[in-house]
FIPA-784063 format. One line per field, with one value per residue (C-alpha): z, x, y negated; residue number from 1; residue in one letter. Coordinates in pm, 1 decimal. Each point is the difference from the previous one (the first is absolute). Example, Ala and Ser with C-alpha at 12.3 -4.5 7.8 and 13.67 -1.06 7.14 Angstrom:
<atoms>
up <- 780.0/-66.0 .
east <- 1230.0/137.0 .
north <- 450.0/-344.0 .
i <- 1/2 .
aa <- a/s .
</atoms>
This chain:
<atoms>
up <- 0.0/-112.3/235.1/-205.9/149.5/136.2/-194.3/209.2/178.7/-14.7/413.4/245.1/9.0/162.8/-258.3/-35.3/259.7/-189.8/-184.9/-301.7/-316.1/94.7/377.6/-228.7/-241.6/242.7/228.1/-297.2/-105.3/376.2/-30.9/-321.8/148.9/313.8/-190.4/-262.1/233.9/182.6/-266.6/-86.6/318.0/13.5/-284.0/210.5/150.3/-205.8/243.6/-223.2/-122.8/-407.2/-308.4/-160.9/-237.1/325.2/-96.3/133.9/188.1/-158.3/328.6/64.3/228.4/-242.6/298.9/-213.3/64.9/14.9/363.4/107.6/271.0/68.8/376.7/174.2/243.4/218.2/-261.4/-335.4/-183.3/-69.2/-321.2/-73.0/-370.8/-119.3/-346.8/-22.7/-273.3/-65.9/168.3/286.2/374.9/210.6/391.5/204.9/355.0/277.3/149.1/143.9/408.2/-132.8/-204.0/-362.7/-284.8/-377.9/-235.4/-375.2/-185.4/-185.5/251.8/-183.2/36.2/218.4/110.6/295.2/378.5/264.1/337.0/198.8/-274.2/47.4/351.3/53.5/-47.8/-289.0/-324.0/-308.2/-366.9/-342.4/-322.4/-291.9/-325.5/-215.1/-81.8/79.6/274.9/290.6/286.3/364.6/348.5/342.3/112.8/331.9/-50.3/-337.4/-339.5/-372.3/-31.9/306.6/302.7/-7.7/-400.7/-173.7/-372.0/-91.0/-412.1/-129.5/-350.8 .
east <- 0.0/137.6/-24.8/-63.2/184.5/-255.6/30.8/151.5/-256.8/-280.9/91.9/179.2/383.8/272.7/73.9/-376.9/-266.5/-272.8/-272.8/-4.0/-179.2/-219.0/-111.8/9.6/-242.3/-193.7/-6.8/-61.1/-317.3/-118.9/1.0/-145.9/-295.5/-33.2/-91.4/-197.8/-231.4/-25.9/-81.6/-259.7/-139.0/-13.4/-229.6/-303.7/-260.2/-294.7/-268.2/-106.6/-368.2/72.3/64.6/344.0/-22.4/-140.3/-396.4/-235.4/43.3/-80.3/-88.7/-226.6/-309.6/-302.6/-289.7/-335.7/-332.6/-122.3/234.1/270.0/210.8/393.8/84.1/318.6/115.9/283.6/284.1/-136.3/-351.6/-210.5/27.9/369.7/-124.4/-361.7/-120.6/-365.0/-229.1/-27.2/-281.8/47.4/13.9/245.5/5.0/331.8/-41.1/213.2/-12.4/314.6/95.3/201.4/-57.9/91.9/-26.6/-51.0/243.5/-12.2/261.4/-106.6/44.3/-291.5/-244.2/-297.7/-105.2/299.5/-92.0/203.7/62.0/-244.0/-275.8/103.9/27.9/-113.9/-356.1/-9.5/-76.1/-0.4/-169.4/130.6/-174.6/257.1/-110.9/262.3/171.4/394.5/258.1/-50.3/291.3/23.9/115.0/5.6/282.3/-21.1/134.8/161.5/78.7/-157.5/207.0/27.4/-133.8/-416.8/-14.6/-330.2/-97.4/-391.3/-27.9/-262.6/-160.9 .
north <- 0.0/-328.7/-325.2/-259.2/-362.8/-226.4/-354.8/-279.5/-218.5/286.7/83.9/-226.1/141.1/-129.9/-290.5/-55.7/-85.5/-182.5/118.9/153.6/13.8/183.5/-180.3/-299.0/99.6/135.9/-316.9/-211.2/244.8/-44.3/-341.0/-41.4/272.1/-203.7/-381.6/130.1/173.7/-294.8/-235.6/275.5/13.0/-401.9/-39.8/-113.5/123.7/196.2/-65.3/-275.3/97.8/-61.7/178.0/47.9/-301.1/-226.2/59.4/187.0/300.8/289.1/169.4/-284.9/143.3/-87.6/-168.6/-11.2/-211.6/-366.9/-77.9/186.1/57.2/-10.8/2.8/-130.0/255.2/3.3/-85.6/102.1/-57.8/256.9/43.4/-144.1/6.9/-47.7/-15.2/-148.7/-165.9/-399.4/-150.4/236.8/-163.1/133.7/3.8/0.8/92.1/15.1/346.7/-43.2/-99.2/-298.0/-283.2/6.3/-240.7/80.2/-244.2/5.4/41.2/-331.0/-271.2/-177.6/253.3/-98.6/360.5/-32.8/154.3/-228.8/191.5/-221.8/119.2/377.9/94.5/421.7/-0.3/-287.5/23.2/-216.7/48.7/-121.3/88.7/49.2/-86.6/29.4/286.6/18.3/113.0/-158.6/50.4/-65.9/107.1/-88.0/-263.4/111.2/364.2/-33.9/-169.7/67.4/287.5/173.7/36.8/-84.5/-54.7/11.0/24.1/-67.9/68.4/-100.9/148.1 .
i <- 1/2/3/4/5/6/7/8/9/10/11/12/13/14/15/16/17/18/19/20/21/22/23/24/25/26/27/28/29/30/31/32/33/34/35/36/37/38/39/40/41/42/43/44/45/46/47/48/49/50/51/52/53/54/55/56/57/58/59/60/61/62/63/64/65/66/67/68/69/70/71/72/73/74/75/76/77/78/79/80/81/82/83/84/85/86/87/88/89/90/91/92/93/94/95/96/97/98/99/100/101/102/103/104/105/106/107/108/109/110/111/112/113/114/115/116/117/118/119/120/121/122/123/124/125/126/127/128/129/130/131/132/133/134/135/136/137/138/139/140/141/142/143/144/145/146/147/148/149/150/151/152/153/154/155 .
aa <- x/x/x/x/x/x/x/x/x/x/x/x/x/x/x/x/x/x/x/x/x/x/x/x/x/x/x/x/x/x/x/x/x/x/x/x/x/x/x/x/x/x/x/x/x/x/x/x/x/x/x/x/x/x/x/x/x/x/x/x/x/x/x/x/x/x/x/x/x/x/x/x/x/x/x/x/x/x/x/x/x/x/x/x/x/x/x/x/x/x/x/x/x/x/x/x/x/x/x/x/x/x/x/x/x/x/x/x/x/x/x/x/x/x/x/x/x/x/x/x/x/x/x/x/x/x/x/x/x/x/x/x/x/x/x/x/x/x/x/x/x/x/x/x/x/x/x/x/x/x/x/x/x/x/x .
</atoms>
């Protein structure tokens, strides 16, 4: 059996005690590993009720009839994402055991919920007659894309 001479700088020796190729490469490949899963994981946060291209949701929970409900629990409405037809009046209550508010996304919007208006037990009705994609949260437990985020489309 032959024994073939290991290459200088594969294994620390006498004359040699960093690392070689091949702790290099694989420190280097560890690194590399390491920030690319972190800029993955940094991407933001899904729990933002829309649809890939920012839409509608396709998941959106389709509420039927003349008036409708969508109820502010706890840290999430019930439903996050509701699809519903123009003309339809919807009803936010607070079911929740703390105040909430309910903000549009479009700061000019006069269907907005302040805190005082919305305390558990409130509620407050809007009738949308247009159709479009209507956002909003809670600014007490969250922001428009995570947190208490809302999505009303309306068809």
């Amino acid at each position: 059996m032959a024994v073939l001479p290991v290459p200088r700088g594969w294994m620390a020796d006498d004359t040699h005690y960093g690392p070689g190729p091949v702790k290099r490469f694989l420190s280097v490949t560890l690194v590399v590993v390491a920030t690319l899963t972190l800029a993955v994981g940094c991407g933001g946060d899904d729990s933002s009720p829309e649809g890939a291209d920012g839409g509608a949701p396709p998941d959106a929970e389709l509420l039927e009839g003349e008036a409708v409900e969508i109820r502010a629990i706890d840290n999430s409405f019930d439903p996050e994402a509701a699809r519903v037809a123009a003309g339809t009046q919807v009803t936010f209550f607070n079911n929740g055991r703390n105040d909430h508010n309910v903000i549009p996304e479009d700061a000019d919007a006069e269907w907005r919920i302040e805190a005082e208006d919305f305390r558990p037990g409130d509620e407050a009705s809007f009738t949308f007659d247009e159709p479009g994609v209507f956002r909003y949260y809670c600014s007490i437990h969250g922001t428009l894309t995570a947190g208490m985020p809302g999505v009303l489309v309306v068809e």
